[in-house]
Backbone as ProteinMPNN parsed JSONL, in Angstrom:
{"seq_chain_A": "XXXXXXXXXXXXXXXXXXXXXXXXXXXXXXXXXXXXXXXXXXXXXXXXXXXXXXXXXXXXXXXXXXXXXXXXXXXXXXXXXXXXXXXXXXXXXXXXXXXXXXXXXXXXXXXXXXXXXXXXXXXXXXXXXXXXXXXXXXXXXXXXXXXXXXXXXXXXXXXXXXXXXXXX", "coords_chain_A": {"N_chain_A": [[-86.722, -37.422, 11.942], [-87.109, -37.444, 9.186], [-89.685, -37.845, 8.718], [-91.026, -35.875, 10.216], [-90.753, -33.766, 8.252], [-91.965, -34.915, 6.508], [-94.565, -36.569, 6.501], [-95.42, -39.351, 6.1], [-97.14, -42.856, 5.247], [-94.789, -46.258, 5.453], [-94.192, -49.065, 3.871], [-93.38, -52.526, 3.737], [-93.092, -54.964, 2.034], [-91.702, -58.298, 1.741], [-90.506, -60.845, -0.334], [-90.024, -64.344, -1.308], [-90.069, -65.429, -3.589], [-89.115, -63.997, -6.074], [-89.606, -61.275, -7.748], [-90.26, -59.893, -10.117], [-91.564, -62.347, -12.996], [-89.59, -64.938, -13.672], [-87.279, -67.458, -14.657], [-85.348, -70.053, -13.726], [-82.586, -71.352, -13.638], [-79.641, -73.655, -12.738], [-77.044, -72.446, -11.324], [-76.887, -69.871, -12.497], [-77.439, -66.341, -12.61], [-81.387, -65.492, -12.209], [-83.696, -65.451, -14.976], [-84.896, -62.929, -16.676], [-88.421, -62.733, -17.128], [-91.112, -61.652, -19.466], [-93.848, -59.993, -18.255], [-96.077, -60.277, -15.321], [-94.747, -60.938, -12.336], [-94.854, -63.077, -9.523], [-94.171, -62.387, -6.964], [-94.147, -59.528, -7.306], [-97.247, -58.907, -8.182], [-98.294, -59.34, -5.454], [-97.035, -57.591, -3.803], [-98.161, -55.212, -5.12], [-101.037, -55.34, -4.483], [-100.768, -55.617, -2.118], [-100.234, -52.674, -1.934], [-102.458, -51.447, -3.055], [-104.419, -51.956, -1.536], [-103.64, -50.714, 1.046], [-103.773, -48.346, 0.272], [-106.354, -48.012, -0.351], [-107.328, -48.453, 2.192], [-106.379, -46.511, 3.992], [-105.575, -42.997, 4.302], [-104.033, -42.286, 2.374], [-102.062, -40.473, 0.079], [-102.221, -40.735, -3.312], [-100.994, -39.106, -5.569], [-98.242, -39.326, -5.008], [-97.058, -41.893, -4.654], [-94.138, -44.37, -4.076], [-91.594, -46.387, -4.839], [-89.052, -48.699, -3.989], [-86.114, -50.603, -3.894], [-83.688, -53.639, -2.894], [-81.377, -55.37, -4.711], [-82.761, -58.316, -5.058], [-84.882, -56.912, -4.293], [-84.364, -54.508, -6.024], [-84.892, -55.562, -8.931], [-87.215, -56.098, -8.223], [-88.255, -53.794, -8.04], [-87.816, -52.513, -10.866], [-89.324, -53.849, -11.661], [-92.386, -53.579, -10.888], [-92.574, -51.341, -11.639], [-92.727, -51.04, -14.312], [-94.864, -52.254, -14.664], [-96.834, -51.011, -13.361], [-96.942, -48.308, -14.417], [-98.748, -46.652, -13.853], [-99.295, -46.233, -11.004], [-97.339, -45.949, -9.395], [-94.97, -42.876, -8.432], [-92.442, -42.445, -8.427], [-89.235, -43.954, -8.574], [-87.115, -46.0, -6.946], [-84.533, -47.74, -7.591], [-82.214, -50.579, -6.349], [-79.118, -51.993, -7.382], [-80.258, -53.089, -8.912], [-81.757, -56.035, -11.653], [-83.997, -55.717, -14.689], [-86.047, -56.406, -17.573], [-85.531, -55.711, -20.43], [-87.009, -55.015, -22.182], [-89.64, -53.714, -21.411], [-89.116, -52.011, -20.334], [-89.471, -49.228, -22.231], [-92.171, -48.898, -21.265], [-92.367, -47.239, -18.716], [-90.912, -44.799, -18.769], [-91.667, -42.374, -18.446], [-91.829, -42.006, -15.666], [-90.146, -41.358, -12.659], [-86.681, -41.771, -12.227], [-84.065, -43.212, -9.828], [-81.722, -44.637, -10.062], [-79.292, -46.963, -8.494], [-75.881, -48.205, -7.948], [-72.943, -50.238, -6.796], [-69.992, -50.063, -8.075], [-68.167, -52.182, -7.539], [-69.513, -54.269, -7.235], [-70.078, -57.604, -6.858], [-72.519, -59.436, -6.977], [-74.369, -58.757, -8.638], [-73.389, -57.384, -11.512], [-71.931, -54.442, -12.096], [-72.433, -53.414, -14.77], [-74.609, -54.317, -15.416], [-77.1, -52.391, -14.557], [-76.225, -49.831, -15.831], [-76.475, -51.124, -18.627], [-79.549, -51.151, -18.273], [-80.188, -48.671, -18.071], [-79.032, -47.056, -20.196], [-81.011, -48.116, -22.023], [-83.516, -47.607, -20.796], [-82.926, -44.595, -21.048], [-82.803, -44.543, -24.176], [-85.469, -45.389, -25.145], [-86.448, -42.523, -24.136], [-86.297, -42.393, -21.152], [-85.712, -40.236, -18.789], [-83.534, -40.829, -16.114], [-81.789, -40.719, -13.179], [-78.205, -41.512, -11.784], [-76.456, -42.904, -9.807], [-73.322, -44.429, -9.462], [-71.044, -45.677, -6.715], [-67.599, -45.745, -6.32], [-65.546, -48.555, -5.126], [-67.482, -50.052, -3.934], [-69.656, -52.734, -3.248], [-72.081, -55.244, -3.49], [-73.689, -54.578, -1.224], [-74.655, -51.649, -1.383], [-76.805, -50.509, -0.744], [-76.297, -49.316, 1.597], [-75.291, -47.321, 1.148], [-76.399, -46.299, -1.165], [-79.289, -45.782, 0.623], [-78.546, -43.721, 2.178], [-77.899, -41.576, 1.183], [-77.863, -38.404, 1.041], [-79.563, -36.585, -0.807], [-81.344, -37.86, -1.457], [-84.197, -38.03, 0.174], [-85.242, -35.504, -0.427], [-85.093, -35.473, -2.788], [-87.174, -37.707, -3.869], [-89.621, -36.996, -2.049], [-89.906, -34.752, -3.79], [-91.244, -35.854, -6.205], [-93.816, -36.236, -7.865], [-97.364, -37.632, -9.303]], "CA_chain_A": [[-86.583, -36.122, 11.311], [-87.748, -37.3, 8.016], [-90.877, -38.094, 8.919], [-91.549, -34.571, 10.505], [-90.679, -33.299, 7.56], [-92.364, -35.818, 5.205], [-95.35, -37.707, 7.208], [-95.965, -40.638, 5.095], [-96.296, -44.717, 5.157], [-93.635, -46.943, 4.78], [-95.141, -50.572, 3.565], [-91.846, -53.095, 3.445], [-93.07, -56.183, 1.359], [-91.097, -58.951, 1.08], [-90.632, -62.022, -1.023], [-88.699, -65.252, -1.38], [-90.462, -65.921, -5.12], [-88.78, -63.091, -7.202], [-90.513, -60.24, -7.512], [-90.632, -60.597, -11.621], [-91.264, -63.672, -13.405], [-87.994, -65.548, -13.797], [-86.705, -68.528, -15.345], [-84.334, -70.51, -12.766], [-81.407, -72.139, -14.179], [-79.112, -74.026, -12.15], [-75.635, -71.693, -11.34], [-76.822, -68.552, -13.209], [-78.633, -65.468, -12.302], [-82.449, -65.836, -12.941], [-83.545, -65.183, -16.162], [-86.204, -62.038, -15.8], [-89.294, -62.749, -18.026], [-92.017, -60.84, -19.343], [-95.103, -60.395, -17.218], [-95.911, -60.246, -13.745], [-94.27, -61.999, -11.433], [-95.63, -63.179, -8.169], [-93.917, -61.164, -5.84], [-94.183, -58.673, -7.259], [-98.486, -58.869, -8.016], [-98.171, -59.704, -3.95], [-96.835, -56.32, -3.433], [-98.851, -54.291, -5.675], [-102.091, -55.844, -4.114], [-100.657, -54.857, -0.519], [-100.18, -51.629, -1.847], [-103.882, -51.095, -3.755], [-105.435, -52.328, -0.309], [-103.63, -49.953, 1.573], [-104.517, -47.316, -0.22], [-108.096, -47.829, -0.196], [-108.216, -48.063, 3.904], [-105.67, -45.433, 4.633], [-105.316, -41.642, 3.788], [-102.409, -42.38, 1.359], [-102.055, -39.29, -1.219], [-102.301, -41.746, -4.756], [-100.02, -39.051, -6.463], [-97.117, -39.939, -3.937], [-96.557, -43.775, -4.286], [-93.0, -44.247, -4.418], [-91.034, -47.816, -4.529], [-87.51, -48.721, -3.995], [-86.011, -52.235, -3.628], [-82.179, -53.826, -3.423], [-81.058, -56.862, -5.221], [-83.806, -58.952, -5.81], [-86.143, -55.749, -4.101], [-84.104, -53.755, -7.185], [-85.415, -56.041, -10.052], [-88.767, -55.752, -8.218], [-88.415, -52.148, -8.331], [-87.85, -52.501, -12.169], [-90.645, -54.881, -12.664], [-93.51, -53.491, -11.221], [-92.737, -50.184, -12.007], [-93.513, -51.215, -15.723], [-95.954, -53.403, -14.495], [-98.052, -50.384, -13.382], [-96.608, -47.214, -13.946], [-99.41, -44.976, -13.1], [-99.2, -46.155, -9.599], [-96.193, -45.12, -8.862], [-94.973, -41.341, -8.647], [-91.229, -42.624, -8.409], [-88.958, -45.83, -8.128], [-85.388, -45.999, -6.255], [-84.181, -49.149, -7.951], [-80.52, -50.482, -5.98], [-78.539, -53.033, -8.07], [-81.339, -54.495, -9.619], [-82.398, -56.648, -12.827], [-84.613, -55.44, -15.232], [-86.544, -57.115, -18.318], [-85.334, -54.724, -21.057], [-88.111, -54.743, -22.904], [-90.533, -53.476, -20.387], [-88.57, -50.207, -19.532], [-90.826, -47.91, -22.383], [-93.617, -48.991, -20.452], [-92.01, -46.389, -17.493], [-89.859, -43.462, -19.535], [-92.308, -41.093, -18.026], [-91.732, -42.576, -14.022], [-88.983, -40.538, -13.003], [-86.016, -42.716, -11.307], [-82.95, -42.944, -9.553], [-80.905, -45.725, -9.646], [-78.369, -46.99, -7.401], [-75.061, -49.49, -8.116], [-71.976, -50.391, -6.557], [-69.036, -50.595, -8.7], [-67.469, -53.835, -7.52], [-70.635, -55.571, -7.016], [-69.438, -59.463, -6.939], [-73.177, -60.639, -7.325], [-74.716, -57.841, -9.763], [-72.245, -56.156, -11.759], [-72.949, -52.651, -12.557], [-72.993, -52.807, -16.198], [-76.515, -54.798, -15.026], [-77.409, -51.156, -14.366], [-75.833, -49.551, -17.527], [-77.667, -51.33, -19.681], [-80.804, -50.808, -18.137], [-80.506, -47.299, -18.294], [-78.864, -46.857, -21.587], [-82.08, -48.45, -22.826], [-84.233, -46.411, -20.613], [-82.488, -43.215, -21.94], [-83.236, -44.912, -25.527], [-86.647, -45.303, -24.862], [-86.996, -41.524, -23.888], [-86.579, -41.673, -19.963], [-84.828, -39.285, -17.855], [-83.147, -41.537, -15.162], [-80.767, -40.7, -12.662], [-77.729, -42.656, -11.517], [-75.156, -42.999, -8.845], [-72.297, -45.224, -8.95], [-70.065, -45.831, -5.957], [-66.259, -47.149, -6.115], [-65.303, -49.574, -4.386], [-68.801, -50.737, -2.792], [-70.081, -53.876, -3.784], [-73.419, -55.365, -3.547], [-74.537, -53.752, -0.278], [-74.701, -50.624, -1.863], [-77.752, -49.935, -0.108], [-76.079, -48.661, 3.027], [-75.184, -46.033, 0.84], [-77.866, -45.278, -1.442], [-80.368, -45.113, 1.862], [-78.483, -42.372, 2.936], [-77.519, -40.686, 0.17], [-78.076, -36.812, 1.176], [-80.534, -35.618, -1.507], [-82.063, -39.239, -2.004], [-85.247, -38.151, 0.367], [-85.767, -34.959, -1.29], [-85.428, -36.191, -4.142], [-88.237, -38.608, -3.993], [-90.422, -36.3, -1.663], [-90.76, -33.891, -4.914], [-92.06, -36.672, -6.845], [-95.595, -36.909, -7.705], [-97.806, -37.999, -10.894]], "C_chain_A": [[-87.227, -36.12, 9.922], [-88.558, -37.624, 7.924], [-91.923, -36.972, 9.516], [-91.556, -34.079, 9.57], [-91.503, -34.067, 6.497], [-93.707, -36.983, 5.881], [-95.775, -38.349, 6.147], [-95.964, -42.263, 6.257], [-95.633, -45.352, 4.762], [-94.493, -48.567, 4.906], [-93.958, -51.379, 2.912], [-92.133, -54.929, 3.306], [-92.122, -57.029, 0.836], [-91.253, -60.08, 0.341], [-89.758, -62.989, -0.962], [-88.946, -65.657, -2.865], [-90.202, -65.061, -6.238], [-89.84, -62.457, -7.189], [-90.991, -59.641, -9.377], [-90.559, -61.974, -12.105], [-89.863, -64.251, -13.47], [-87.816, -67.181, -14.065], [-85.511, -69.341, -14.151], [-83.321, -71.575, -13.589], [-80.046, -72.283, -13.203], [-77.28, -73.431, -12.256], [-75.593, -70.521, -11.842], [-77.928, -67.452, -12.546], [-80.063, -65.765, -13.063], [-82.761, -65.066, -14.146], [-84.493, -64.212, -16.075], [-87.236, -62.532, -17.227], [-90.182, -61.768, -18.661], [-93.195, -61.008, -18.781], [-95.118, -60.393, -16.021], [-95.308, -61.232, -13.132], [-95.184, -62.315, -9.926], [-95.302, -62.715, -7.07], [-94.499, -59.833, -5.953], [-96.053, -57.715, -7.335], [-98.954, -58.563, -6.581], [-98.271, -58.282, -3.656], [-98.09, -55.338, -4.2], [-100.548, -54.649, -4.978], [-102.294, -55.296, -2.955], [-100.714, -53.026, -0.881], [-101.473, -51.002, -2.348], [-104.367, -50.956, -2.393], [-104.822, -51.156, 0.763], [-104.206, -48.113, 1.106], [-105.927, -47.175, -0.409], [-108.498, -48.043, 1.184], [-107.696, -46.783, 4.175], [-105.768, -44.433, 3.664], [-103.979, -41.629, 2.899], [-102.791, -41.604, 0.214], [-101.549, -40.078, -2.794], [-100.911, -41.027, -5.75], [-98.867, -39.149, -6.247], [-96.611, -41.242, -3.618], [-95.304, -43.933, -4.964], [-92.36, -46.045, -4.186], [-90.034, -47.915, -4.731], [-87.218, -50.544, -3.538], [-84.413, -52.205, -3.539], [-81.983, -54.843, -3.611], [-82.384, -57.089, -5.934], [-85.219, -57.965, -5.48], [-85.798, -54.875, -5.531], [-85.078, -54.213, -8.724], [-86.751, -55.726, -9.524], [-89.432, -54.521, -8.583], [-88.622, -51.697, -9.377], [-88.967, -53.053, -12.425], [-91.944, -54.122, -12.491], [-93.873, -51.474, -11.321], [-92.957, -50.085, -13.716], [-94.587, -51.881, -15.743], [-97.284, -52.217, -14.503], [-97.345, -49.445, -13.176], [-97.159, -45.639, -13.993], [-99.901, -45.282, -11.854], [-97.809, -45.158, -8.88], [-95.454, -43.84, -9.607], [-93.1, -41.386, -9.19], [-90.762, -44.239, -7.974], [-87.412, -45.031, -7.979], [-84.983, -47.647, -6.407], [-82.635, -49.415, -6.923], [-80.265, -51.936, -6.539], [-79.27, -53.588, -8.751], [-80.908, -54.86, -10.911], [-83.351, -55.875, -13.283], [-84.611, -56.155, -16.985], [-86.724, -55.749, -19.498], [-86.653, -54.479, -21.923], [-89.447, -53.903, -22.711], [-89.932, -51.647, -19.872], [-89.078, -49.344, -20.435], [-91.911, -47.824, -21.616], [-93.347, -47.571, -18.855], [-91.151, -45.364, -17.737], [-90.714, -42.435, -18.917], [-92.235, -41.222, -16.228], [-90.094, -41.811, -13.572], [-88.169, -41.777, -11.693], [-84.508, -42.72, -10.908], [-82.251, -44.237, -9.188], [-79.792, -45.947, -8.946], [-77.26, -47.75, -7.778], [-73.992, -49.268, -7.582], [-70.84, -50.703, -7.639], [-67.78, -51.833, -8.693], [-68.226, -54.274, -6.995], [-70.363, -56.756, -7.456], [-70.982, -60.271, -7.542], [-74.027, -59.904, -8.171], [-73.82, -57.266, -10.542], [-72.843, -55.219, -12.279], [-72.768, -52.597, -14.25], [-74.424, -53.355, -16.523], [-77.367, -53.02, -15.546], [-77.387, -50.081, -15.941], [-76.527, -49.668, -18.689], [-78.881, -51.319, -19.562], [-80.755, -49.287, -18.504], [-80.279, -46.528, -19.459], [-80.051, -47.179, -22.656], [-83.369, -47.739, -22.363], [-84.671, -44.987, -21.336], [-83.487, -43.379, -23.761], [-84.509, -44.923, -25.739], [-87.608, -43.726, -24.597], [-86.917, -41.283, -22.063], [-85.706, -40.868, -19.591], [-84.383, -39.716, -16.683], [-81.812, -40.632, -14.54], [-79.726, -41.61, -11.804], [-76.402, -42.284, -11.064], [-74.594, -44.44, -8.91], [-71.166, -44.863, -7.779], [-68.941, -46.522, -5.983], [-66.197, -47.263, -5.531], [-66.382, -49.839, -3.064], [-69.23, -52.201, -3.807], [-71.746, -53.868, -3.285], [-74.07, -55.039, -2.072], [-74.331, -52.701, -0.294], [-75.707, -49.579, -1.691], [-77.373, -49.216, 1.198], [-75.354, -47.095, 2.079], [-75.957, -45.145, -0.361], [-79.132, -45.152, -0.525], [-79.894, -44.425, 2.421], [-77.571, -41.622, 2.607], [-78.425, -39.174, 0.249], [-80.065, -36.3, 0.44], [-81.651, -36.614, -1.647], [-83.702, -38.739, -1.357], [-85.824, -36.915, -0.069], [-86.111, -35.178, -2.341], [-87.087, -36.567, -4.539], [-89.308, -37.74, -2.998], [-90.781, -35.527, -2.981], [-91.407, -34.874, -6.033], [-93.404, -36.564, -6.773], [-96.245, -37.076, -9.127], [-98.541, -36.54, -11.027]], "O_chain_A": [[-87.785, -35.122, 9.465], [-88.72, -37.976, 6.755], [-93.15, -37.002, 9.424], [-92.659, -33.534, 9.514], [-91.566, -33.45, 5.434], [-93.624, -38.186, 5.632], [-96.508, -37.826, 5.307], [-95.359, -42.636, 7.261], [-95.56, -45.324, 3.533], [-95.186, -49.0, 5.826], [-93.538, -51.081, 1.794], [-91.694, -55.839, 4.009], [-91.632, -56.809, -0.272], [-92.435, -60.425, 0.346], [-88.631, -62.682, -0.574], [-88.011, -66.241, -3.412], [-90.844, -65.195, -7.281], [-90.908, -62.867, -6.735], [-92.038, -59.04, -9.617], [-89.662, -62.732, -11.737], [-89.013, -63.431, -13.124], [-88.479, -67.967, -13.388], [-84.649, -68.496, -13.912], [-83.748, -72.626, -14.067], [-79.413, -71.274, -12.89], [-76.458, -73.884, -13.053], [-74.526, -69.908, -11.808], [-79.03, -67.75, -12.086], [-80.084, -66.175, -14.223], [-82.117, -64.039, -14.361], [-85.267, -64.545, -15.178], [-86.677, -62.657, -18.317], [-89.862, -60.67, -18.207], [-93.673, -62.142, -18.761], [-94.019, -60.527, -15.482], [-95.424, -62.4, -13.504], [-96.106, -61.612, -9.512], [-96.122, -62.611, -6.158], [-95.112, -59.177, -5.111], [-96.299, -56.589, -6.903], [-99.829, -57.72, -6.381], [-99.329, -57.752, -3.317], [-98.905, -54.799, -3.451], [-101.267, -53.685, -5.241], [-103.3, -54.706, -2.561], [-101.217, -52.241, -0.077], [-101.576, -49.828, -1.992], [-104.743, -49.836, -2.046], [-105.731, -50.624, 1.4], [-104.806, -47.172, 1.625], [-106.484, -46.097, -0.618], [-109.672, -47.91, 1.53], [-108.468, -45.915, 4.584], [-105.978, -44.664, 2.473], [-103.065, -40.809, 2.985], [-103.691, -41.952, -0.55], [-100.427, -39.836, -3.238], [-100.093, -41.678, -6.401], [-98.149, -39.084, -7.245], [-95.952, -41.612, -2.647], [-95.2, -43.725, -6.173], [-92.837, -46.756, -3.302], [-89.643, -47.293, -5.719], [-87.971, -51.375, -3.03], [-83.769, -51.223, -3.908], [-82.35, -55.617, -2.727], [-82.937, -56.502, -6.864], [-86.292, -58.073, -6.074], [-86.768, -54.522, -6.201], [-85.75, -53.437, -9.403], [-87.502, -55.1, -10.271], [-90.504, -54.227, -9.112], [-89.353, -50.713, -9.485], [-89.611, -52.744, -13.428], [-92.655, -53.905, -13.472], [-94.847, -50.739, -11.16], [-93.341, -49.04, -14.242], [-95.236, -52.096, -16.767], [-98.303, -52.271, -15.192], [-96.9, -49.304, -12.037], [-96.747, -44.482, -14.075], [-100.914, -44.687, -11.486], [-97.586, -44.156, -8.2], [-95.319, -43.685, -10.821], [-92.587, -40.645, -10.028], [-91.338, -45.187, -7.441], [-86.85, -44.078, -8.518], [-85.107, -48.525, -5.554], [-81.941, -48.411, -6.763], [-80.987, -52.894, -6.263], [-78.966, -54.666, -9.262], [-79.939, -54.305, -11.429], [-83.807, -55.139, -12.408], [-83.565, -56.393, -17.59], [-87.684, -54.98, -19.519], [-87.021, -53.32, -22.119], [-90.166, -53.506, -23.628], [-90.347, -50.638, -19.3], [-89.362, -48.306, -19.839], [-92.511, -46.783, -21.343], [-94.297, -47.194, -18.168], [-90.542, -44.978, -16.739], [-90.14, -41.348, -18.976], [-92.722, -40.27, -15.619], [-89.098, -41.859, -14.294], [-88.689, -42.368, -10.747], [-83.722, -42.21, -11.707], [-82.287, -44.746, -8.067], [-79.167, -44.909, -8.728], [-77.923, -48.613, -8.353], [-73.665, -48.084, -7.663], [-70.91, -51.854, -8.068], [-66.908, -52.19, -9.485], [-67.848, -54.89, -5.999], [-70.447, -56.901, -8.676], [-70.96, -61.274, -8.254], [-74.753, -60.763, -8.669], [-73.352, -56.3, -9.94], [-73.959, -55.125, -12.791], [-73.048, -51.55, -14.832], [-75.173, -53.052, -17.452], [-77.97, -52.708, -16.573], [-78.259, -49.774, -16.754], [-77.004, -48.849, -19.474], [-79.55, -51.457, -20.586], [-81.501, -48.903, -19.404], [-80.985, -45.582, -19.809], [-80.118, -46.711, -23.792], [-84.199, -47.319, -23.168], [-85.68, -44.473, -21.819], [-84.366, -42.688, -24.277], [-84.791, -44.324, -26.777], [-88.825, -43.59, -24.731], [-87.359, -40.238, -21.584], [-84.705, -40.85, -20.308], [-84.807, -38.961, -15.808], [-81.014, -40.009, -15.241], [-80.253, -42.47, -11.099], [-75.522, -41.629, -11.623], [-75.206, -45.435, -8.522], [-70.464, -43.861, -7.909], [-68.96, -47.73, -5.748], [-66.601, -46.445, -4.704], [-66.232, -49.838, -1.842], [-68.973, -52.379, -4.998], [-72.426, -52.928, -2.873], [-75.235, -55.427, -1.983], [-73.749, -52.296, 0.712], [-75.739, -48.418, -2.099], [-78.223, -48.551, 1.789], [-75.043, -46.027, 2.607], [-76.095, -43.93, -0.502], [-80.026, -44.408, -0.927], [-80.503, -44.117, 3.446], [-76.682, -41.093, 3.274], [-79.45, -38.943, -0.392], [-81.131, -35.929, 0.932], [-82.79, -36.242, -1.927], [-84.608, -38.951, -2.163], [-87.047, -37.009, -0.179], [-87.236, -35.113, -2.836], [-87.901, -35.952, -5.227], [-90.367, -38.029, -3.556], [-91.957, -35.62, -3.332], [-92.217, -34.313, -6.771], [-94.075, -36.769, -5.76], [-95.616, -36.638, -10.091], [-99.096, -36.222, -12.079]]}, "name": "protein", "num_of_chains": 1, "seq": "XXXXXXXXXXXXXXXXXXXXXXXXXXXXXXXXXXXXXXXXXXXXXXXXXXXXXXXXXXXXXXXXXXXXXXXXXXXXXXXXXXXXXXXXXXXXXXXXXXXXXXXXXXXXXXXXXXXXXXXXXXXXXXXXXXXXXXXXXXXXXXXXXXXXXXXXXXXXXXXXXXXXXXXX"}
């Protein structure tokens, strides 16, 4: 149905190498760095190349991630954010420093409120610094969901309008 209504490509890159740089320290969440990461270059590469075989409308590139797809979502949406029209971050990380680089990317974030392996003030403070920065973010919390919080921001009502009116 949302594909009659919305014919697009869906391009579902994954990684096992973080999708921003990161620091690994033994028992702690990774540390996010500044700079590309290698996932996340990976992806943006798949996504250049598709766009130069296929009919893909350039002002329509949208990216969404969860967990470690979330931080990706954050990363390379500062990484390059006149690729993308929109980003649907869920639980992610983000490398505070890096979020002016995307105050003009319009976005909707996602978090569970008893997330065990993100906690949502992860979120919070990304967006409080967003805001600070000048963006206009939007943001759903859910009680009592935890970190698969994606079964309910992927089918969150307005979520594909939403991101259908997106464009640069």
């Amino acid at each position: 149905e949302n594909q009659e209504r919305h014919p697009c490509f869906v391009v579902a890159p994954q990684s096992d190498v973080n999708w921003p740089a990161v620091r690994l320290v033994e028992g702690r969440l990774p540390e996010i760095l500044p700079g590309p990461g290698r996932g996340g270059r990976l992806a943006i590469e798949i996504v250049e190349s598709l766009v130069a075989e296929l009919p893909i409308d350039r002002a329509r590139i949208y990216v969404t991630g969860h967990s470690m797809g979330g931080a990706g979502t954050w990363h390379v949406l500062a990484q390059r954010p006149d690729l993308f029209a929109a980003g649907v971050p869920v639980c992610g990380r983000a490398d505070l420093s890096t979020l002016p680089a995307l105050r003009g990317v319009p976005v909707w974030n996602f978090h569970g409120m008893t997330d065990e392996i993100e906690p949502v003030e992860t979120s919070r403070r990304i967006l409080a610094a967003l805001r600070k920065s000048g963006g206009r973010p939007l943001h759903t919390e859910y009680p009592d969901v935890g970190h698969n919080v994606f079964m309910w921001a992927y089918t969150e009502p307005a979520l594909v309008e939403w991101l259908f009116a997106q464009h640069r």
